[in-house]
N, C-alpha and C positions, 0 to 999 in steps of 0.2 A: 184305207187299210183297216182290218177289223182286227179288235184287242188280239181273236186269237193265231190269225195270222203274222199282226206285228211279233206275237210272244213265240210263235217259230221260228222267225226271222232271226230272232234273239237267241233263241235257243240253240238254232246252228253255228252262230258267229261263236256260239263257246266249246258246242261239243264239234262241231263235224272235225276241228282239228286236235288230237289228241296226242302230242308228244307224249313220249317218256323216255326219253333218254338223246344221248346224241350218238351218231355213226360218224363213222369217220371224218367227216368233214363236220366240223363242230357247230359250221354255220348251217346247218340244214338236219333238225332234230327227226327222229324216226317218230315213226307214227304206229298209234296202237291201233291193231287190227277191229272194229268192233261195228256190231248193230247198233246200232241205234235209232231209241222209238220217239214220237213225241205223240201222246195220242190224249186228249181231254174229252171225257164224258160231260155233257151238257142237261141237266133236266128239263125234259121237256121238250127236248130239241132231236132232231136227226142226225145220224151218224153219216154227216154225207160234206161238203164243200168245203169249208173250213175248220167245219168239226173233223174230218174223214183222219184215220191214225195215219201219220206218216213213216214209213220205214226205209231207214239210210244206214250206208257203211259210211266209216271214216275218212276221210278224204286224205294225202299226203301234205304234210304240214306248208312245203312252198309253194305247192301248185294252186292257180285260183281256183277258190271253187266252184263249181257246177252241178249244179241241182241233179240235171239229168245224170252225170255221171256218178253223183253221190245215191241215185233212188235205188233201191233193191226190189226190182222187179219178180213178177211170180210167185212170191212168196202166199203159203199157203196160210191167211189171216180167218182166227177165228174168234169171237165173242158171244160167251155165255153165261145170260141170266142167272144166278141161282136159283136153284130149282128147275132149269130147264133146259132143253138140248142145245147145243152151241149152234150160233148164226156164222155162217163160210161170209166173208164181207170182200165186193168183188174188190180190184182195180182200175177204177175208172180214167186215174189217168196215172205215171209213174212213182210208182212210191207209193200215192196214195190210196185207204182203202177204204169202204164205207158200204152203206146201207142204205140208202135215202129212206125204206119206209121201216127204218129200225130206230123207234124214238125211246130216247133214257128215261127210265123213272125216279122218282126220287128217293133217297132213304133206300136203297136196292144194293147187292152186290154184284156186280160184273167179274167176269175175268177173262182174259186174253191171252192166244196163243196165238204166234209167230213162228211158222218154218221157215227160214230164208236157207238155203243148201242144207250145210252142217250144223247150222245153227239153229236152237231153239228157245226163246224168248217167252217170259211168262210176267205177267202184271193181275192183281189184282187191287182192286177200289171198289171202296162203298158210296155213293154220293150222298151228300151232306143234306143237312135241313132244309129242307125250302123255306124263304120269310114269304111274308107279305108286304107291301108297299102302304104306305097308310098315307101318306104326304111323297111327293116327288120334285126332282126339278123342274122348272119351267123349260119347255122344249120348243125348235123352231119351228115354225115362224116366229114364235114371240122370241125376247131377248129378254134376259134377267138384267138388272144392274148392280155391278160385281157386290158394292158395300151394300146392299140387299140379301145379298144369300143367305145368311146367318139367321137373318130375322123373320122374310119372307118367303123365302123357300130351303127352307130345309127337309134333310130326308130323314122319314121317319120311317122304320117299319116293325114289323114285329115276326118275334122267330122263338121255337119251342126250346130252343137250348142255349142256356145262356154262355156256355162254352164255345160255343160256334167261332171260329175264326172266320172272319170277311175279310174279304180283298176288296180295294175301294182302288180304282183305277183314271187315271183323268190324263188326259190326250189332246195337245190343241190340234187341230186340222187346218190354220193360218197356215198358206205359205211362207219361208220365212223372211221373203223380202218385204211382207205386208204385216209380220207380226208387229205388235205394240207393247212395251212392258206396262206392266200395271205400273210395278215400282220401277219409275228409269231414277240410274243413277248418275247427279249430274244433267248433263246435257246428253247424256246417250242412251235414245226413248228407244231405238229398236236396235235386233240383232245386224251384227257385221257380216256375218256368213253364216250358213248352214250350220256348221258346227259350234258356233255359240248359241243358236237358234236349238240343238241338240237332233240336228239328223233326223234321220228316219223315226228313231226309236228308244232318243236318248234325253235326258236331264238339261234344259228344265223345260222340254217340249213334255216330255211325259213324267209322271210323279204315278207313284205308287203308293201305297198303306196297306197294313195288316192292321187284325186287332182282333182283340177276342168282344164278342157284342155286348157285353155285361160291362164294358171298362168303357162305356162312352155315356152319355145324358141320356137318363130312363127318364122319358115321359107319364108311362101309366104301366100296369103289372105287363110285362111280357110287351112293352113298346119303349123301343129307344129311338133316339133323338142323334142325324150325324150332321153337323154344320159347319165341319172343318175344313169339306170339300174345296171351298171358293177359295181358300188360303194353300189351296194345291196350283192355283193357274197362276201362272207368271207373267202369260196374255193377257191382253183382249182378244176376241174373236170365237170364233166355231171350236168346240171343244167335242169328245166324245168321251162321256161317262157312266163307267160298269161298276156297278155293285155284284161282287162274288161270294157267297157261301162257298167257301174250297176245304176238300177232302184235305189228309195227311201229306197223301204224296206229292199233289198239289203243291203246299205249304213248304215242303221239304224240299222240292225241285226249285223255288223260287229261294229259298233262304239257307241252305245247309252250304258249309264251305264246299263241299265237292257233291253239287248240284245233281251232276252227269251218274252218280250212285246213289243216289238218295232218293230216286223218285219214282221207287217203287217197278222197278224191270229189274226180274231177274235173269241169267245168261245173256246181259247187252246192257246198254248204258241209254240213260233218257228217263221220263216219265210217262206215268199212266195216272192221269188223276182226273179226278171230277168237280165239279161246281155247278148250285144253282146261279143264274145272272139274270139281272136287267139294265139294260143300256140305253142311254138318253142321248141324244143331241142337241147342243144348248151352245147357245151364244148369248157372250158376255161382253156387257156394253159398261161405257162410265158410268 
């Protein structure tokens, strides 16, 4: 599962159910009527598979939910460069909408418009700094060894603004009847179930960070040093790790108390944000 499909996965467990109030029966809260967007510009990358923007209504708070009937078909999706005529981006499959030969630039401003019926939705973003990579993880086939990371592989890169907020993201891919903890506590080396293991998409299968790139270990002028990563896995094994440059809205959808407005969609709820990334696959041994 890729970061930014896990981070929709996640984003619908919060928004697609939107009480605000109760009706009559107190056991079964109403639901607010709403679009909602989740769409991430990538630099560099195409606007297509799991880039592609998703658009959904709100689903009824008891009913399970379902994709198909949550997608908002037809809708007339469009994205435009500044400076330049808007790109119509099809629907390839429901909900989803994209471009395959529409690739993001960096340091650009985009903006997007959504017609779904009576509804009309509007997001704009600028995507953030690109770094550079100077040092990386070790990636598989090899294996790192965990108390190694700090000293032997760390990541180092460099980036023009020392304001930059990074998303530093780390995912074990163990299943979790085979995961190991680094630190067991006691005699109890591995998870009981799934859900202490953390699900699909949860703690301490996934850890997350922010930070702004100036508050970490400056190597040399305009190169920082991050080596806190390995003190994110709570495994052994297959991990998957993204370093993110993320926009505002970005940042704001991920950390503001009421995420679902904050992330930069105006007339609907959700986000429109960008990031440069690079993602590693690494396995980690004693």
């Amino acid at each position: 599962m890729s970061r930014s499909s896990r981070f929709v996965t996640s984003a619908l467990a919060i928004l697609a159910l939107l009480p605000v109030g109760c009706g009559e029966d107190t056991a079964s809260p109403e639901t607010r009527d709403e679009v909602a967007v989740f769409g991430y510009l990538y630099a560099g990358e195409p606007v297509s598979g799991g880039n592609a923007i998703l658009v959904t209504r709100t689903r009824p708070v008891d009913d399970l939910y379902d994709p198909g009937e949550a997608a908002v078909r037809g809708a007339l999706v469009t994205l435009r460069r500044e400076g330049y005529a808007p790109d119509t981006l099809r629907e390839f499959e429901p909900g989803h909408y994209g471009d395959p030969d529409l690739r993001i630039e960096p340091r650009t401003t985009y903006h997007l418009s959504i017609v779904a019926g009576d509804r009309t939705l509007t997001g704009t973003t600028t995507t953030p700094h690109p770094f550079e990579m100077l040092e990386e993880p070790l990636v598989t086939p090899d294996s790192m060894r965990y108390e190694e990371i700090p000293d032997r592989h760390p990541i180092v890169l460099t980036c023009p603004d020392e304001e930059q907020i990074f998303y530093l993201d780390v995912y074990c891919e163990e299943e979790w009847e085979d995961a190991r903890y680094i630190h067991p506590f006691g005699d109890h080396e591995k998870p009981d179930d799934y859900d202490e293991y953390g699900g699909a998409n949860g703690e301490p299968r996934h850890i997350a960070a922010y930070f702004r790139i100036k508050n970490v270990d400056r190597v040399d002028e305009g190169a920082f040093r991050i080596t806190f990563y390995g003190a994110m896995m709570v495994f052994y094994g297959a991990y998957e790790i993204q370093v993110l440059s993320i926009d505002d809205n970005f940042y704001n959808y991920l950390y503001r108390e009421h995420p679902e407005e904050s992330g930069g969609i105006s007339g609907g709820i959700g986000v429109f944000g960008s990031a440069c990334r690079e993602r590693y696959d690494v396995f980690v041994t004693e």
